[in-house]
C-alpha positions as a LaTeX table, in Angstrom:
\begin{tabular}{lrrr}
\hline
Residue & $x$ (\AA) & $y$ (\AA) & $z$ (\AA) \\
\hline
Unk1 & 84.23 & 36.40 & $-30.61$ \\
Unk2 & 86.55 & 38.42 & $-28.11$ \\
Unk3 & 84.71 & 41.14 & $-25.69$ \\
Unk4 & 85.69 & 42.84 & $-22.70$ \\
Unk5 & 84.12 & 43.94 & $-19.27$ \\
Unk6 & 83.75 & 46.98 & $-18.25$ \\
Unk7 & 81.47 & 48.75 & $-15.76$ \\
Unk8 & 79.57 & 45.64 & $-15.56$ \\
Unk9 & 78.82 & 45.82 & $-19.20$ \\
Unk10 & 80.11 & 43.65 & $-22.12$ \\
Unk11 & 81.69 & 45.20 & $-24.86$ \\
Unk12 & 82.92 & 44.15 & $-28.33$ \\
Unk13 & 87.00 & 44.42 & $-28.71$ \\
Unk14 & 87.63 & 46.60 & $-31.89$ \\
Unk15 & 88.79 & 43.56 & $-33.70$ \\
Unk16 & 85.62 & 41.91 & $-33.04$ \\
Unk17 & 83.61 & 44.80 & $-34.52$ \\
Unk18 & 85.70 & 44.45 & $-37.63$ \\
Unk19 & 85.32 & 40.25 & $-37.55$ \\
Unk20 & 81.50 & 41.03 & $-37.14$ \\
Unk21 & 81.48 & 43.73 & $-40.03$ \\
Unk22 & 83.52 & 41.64 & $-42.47$ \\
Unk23 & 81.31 & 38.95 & $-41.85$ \\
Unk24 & 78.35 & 40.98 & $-43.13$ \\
Unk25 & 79.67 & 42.06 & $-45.86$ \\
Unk26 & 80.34 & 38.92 & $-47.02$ \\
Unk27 & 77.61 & 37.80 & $-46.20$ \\
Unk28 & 75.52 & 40.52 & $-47.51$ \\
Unk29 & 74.91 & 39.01 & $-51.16$ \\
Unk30 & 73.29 & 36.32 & $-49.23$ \\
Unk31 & 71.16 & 38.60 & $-47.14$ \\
Unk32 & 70.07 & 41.04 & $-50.05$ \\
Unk33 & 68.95 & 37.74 & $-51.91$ \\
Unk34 & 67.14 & 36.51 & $-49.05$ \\
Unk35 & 64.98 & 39.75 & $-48.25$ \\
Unk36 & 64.42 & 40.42 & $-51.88$ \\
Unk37 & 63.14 & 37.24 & $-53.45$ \\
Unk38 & 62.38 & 35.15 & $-50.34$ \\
Unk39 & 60.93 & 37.78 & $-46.91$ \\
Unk40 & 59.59 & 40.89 & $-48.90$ \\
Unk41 & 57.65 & 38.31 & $-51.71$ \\
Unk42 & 56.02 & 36.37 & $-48.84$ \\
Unk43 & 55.45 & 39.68 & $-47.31$ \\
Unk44 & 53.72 & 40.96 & $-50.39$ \\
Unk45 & 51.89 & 37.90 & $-51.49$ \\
Unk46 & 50.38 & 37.80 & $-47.85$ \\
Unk47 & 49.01 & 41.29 & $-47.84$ \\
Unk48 & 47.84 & 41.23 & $-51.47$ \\
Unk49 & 45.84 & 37.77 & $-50.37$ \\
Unk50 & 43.33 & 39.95 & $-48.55$ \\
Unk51 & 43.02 & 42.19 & $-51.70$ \\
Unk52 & 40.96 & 42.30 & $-54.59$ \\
Unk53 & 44.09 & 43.12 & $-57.26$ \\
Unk54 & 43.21 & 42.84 & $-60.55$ \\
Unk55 & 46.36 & 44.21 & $-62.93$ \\
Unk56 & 46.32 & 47.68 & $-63.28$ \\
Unk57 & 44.08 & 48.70 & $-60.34$ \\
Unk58 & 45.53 & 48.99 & $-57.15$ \\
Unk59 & 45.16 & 46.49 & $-54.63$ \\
Unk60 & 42.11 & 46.95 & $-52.52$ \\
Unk61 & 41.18 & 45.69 & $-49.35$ \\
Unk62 & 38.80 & 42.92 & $-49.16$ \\
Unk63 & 39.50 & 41.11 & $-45.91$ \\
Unk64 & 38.69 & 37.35 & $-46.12$ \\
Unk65 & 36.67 & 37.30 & $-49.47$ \\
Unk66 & 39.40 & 35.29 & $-51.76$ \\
Unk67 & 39.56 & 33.11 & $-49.05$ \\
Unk68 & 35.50 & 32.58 & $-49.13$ \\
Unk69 & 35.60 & 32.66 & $-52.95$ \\
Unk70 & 37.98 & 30.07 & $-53.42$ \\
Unk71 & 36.32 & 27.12 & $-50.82$ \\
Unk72 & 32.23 & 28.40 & $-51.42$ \\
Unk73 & 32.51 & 29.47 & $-55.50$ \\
Unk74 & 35.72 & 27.98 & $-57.24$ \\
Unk75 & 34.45 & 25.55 & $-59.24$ \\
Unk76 & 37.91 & 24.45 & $-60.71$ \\
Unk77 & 40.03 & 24.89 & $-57.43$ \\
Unk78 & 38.84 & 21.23 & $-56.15$ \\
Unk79 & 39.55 & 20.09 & $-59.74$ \\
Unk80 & 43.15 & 21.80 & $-59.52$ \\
Unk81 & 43.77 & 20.42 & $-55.94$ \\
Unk82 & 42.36 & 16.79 & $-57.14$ \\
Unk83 & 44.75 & 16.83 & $-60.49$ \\
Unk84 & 47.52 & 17.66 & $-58.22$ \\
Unk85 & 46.93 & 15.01 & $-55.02$ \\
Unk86 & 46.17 & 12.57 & $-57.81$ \\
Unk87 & 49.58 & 13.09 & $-59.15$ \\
Unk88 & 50.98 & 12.87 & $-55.39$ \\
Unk89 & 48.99 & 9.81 & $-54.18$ \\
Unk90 & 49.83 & 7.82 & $-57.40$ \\
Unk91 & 53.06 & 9.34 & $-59.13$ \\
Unk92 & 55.61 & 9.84 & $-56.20$ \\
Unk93 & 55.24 & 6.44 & $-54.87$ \\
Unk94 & 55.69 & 5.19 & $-58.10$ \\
Unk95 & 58.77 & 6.85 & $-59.09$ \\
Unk96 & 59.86 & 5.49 & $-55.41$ \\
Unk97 & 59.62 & 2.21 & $-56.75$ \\
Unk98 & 60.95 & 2.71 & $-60.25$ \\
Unk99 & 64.18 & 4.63 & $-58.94$ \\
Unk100 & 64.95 & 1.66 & $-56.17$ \\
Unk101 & 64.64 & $-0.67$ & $-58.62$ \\
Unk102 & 66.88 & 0.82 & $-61.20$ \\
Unk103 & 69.40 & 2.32 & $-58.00$ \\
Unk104 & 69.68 & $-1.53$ & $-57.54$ \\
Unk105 & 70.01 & $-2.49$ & $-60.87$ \\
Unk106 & 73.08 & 0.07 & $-61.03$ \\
Unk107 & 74.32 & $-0.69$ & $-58.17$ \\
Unk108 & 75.57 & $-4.54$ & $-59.27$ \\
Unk109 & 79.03 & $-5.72$ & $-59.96$ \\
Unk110 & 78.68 & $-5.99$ & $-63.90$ \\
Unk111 & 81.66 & $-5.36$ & $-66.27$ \\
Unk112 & 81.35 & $-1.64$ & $-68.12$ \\
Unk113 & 78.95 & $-0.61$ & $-64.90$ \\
Unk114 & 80.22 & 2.89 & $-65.03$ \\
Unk115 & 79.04 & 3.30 & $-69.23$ \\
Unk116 & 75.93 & 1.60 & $-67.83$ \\
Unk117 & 75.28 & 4.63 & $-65.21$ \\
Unk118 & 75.75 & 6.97 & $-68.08$ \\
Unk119 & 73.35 & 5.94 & $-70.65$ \\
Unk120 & 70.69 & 5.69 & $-67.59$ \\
Unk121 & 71.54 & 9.11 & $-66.19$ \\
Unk122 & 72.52 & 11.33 & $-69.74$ \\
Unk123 & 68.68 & 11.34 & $-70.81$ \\
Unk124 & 67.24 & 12.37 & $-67.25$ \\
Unk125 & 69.02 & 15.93 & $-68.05$ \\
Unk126 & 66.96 & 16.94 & $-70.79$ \\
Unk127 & 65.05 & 20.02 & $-70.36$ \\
Unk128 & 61.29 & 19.71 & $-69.03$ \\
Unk129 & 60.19 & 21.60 & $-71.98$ \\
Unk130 & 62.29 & 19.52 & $-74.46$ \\
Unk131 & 60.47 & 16.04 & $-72.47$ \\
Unk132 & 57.08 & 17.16 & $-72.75$ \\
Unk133 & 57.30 & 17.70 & $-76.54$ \\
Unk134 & 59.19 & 14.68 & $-77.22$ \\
Unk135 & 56.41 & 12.24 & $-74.88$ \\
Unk136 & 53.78 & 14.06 & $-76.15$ \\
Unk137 & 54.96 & 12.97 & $-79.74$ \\
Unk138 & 55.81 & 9.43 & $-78.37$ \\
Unk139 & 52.35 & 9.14 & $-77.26$ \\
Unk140 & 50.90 & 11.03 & $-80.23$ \\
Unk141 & 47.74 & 8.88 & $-81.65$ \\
Unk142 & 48.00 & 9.06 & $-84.97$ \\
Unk143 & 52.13 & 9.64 & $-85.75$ \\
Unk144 & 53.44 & 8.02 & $-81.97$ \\
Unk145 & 55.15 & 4.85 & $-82.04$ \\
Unk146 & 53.53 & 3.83 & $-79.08$ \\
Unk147 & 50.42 & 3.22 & $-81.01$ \\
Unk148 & 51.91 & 2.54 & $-84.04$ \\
Unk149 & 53.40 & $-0.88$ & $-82.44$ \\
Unk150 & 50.19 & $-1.26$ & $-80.70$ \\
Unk151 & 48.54 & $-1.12$ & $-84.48$ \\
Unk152 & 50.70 & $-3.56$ & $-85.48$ \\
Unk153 & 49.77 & $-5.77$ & $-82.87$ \\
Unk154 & 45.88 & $-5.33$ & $-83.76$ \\
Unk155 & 45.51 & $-3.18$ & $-81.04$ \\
Unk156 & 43.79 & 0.77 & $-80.82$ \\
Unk157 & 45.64 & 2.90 & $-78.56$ \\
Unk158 & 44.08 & 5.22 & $-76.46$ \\
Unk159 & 44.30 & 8.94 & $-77.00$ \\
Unk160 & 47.20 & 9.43 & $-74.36$ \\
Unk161 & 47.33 & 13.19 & $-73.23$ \\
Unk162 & 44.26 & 14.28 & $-75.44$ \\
Unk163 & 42.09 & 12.01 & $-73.41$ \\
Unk164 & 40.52 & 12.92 & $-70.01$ \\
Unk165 & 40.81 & 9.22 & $-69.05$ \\
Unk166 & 44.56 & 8.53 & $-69.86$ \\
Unk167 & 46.30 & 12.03 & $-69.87$ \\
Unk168 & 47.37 & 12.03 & $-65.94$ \\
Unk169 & 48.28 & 8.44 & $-66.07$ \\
Unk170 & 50.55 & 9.22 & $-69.22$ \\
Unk171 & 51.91 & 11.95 & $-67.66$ \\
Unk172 & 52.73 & 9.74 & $-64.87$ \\
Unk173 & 54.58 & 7.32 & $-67.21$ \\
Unk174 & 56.77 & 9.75 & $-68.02$ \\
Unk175 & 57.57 & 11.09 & $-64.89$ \\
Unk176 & 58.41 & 7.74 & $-64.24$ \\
Unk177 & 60.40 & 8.10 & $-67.01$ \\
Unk178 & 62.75 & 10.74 & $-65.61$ \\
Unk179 & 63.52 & 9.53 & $-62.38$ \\
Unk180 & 67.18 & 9.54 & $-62.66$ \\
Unk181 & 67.95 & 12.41 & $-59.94$ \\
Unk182 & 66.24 & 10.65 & $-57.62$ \\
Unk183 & 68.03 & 6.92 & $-58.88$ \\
Unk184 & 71.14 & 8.69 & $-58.26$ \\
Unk185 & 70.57 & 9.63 & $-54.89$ \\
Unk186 & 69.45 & 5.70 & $-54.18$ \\
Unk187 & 72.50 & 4.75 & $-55.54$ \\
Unk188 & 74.23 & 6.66 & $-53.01$ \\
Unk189 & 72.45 & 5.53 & $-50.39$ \\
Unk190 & 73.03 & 1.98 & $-51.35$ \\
Unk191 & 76.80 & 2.32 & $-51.53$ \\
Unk192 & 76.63 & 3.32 & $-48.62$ \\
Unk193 & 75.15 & 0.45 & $-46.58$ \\
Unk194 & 77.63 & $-1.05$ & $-44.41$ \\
Unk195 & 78.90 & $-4.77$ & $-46.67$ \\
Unk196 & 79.64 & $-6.32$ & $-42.72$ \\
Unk197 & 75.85 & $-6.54$ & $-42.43$ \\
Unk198 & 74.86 & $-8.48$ & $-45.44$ \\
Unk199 & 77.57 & $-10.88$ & $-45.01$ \\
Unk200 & 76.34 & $-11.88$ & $-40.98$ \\
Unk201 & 73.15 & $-12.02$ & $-42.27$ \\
Unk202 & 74.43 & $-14.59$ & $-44.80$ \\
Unk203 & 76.18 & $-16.11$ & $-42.19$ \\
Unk204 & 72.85 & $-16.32$ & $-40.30$ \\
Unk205 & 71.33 & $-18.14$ & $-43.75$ \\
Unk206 & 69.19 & $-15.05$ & $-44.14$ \\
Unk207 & 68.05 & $-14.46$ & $-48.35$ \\
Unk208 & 68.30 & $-12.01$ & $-50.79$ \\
Unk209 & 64.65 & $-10.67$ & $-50.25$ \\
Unk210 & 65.12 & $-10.82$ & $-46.42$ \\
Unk211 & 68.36 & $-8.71$ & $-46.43$ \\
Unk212 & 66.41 & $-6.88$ & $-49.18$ \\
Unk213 & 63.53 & $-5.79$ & $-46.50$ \\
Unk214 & 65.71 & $-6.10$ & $-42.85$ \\
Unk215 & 68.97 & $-4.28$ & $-44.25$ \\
Unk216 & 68.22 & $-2.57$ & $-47.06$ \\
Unk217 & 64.93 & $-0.84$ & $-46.96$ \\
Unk218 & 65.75 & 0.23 & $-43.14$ \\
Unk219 & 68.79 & 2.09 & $-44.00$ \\
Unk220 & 68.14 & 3.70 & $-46.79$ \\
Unk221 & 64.82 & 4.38 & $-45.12$ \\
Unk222 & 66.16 & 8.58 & $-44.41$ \\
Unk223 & 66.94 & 8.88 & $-48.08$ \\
Unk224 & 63.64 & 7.75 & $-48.84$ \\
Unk225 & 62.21 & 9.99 & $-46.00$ \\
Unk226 & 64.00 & 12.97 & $-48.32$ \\
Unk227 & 63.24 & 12.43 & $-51.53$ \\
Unk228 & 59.29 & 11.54 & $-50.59$ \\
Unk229 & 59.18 & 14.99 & $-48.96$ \\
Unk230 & 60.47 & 17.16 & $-51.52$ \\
Unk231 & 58.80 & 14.83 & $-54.24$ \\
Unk232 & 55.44 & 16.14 & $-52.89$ \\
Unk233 & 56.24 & 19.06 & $-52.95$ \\
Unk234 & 57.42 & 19.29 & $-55.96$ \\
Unk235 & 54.04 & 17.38 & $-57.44$ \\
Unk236 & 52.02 & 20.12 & $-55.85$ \\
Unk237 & 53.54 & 23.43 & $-57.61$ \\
Unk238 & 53.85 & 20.96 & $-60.83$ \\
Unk239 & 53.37 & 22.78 & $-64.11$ \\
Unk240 & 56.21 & 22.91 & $-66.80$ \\
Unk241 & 55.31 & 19.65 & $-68.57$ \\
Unk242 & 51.65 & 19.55 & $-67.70$ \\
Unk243 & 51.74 & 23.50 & $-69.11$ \\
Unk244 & 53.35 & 22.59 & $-72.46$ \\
Unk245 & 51.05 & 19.30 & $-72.85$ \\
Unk246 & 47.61 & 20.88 & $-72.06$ \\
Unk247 & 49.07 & 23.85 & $-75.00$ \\
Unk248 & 48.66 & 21.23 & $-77.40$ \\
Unk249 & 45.51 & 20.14 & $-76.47$ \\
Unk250 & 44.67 & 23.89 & $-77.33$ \\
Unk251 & 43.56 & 25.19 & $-73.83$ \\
Unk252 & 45.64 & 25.92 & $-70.47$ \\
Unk253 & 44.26 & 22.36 & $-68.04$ \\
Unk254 & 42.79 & 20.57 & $-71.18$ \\
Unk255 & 41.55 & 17.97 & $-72.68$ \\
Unk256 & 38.67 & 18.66 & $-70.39$ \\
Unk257 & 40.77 & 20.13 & $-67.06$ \\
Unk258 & 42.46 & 16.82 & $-66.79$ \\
Unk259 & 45.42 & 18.36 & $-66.74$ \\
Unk260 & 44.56 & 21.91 & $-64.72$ \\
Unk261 & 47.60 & 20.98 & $-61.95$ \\
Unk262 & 47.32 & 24.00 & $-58.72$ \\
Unk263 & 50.10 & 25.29 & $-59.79$ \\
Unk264 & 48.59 & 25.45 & $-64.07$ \\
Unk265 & 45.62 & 27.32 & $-62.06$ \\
Unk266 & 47.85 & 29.55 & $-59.83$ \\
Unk267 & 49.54 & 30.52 & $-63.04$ \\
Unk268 & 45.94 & 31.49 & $-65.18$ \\
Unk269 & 44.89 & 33.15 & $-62.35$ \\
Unk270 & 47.81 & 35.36 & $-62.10$ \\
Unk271 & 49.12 & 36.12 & $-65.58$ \\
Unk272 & 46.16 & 35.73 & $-67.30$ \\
Unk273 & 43.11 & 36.51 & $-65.47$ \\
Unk274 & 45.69 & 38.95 & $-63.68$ \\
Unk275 & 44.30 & 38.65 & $-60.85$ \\
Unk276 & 47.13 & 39.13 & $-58.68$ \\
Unk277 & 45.11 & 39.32 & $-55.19$ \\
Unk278 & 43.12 & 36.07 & $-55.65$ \\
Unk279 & 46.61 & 34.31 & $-56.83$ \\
Unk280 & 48.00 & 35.28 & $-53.50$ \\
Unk281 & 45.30 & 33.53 & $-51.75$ \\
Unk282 & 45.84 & 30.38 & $-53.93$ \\
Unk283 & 49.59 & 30.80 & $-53.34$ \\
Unk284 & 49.15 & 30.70 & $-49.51$ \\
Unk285 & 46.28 & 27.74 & $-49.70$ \\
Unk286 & 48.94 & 25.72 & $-51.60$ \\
Unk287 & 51.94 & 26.79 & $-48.79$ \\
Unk288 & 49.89 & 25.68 & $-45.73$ \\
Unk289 & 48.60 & 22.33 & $-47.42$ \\
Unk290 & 52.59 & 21.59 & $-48.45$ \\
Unk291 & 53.49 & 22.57 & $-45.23$ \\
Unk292 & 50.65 & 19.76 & $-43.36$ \\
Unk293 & 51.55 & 16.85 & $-45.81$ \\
Unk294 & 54.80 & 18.01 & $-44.72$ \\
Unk295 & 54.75 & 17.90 & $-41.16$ \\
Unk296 & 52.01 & 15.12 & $-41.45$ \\
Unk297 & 54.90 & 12.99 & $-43.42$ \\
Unk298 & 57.55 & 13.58 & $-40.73$ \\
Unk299 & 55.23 & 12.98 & $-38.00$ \\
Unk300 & 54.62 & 9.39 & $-39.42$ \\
Unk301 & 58.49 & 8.80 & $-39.86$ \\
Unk302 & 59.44 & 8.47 & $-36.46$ \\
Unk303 & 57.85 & 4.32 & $-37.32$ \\
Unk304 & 59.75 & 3.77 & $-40.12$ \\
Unk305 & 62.98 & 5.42 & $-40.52$ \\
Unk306 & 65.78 & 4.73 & $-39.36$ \\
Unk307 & 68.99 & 6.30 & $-38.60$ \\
Unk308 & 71.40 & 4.45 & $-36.23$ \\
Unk309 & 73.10 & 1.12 & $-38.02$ \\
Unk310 & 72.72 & $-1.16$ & $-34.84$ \\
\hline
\end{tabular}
């Protein structure tokens, strides 16, 4: 950007006024969006976290009190925060797995490989919604053909989603299930691992499981990095399906708060116990542990990614 000198003082040329106040304005959509929905909500959800604000009495100050209530007298925000690291611990590593293994399965020289990619991909855009009703009647027991088959086999099936036992792990199948954003983004990564390397290590007699584990999982290790980040993150403000499901079961978290996710609990506390100030404080609680698995997950990376093909 031009400027000038004068009196020992720097001073924008007139055309770099107007390059700075075109830039603005075009940039100003941006701006507006940020400060409304992103700087003045934190803002707001910050101050109303040290306020008792119970829809439609104004907010009142309370200091640290939500914060005391919700680690002394919560009794269902360690079931809430369990539901959800369960989910974490068990389901993200999982769909890890699942997607590599399919990424690789696309990712082979077979004839009609692009009509392959399609059929795998096409049912991974259904709406959450839409999923949740069509696994929950998969995995219905009396009318899902999950148990039917098992029946036919001689064998009860468990209660799926209407049982305390199996309703996380079922919901874990079927995240499972739709893992084809995250297959996609494999497949990239695997196209895009240099073919020199796997033929010297052929050269050097290496296998398929060792250029599996020394080629690889190493350079696809910063796509993995990415999608384990945002996975948690994602599996700690989870709520669509596990909203819809629990519905069924006739009660927000049920059968039995088995399914009473954070953000299910955020969500009761806020637009139907409406209160707004202790929602804040669970809001903020949820932002700081994201943002420590976070920087705890990065923190590890530095052993196990890696981002130079030597």
């Amino acid at each position: 950007m031009a400027v000038t000198t004068m009196g020992g003082r720097r001073r924008w040329s007139k055309m770099a006024q107007r390059e700075f106040v075109a830039g603005l304005v075009f940039a100003s959509p941006w701006i507006i969006g940020v400060l409304a929905f992103l700087a003045y909500p934190m803002v707001a959800t910050f101050y109303y976290s040290f306020t008792r604000y119970e829809i439609p009495l104004p907010p009142r100050w309370i200091g640290l009190d939500n914060y005391v209530r919700l680690f002394t007298a919560d009794r269902f925000f360690p079931q809430a925060l369990w539901n959800s690291f369960y989910l974490t611990v068990i389901g993200i590593p999982a769909q890890l797995i699942f997607a590599l293994f399919c990424a690789l399965l696309l990712n082979l020289k077979i004839r009609a490989q692009p009509i392959w990619r399609t059929i795998y991909v096409v049912p991974t855009l259904m709406p959450p919604v839409a999923m949740a009703i069509l696994w929950n009647w998969i995995l219905n027991p009396k009318l899902g053909i999950v148990n039917n088959v098992l029946a036919d086999f001689g064998i009860r099936g468990p209660l799926w989603f209407a049982s305390p036992l199996w309703s996380k792990p079922s919901l874990i199948v079927m995240q499972v299930w739709a893992v084809g954003a995250m297959t996609i983004i494999y497949l990239a990564a695997l196209q895009a691992v240099p073919s020199e390397l796997y033929e010297a290590a052929e050269i050097d007699g290496a296998g398929t499981l060792r250029k599996f584990f020394n080629i690889t999982i190493p350079l696809i290790s910063p796509v993995t990095l990415f999608q384990l980040v945002t996975g948690v993150i994602w599996s700690l403000q989870y709520f669509t399906q596990a909203f819809i499901l629990s519905q069924q079961n006739g009660a927000l978290g049920a059968p039995q708060g088995s399914l009473l996710f954070y953000g299910l609990y955020l969500y009761a506390q806020a637009f139907q116990s409406l209160q707004m100030g202790y929602a804040a404080a669970l809001a903020w609680i949820l932002l700081l542990i994201s943002a420590l698995i976070t920087w705890v997950t990065l923190v590890s990376s530095r052993r196990w990614t890696h981002y130079d093909v030597t």
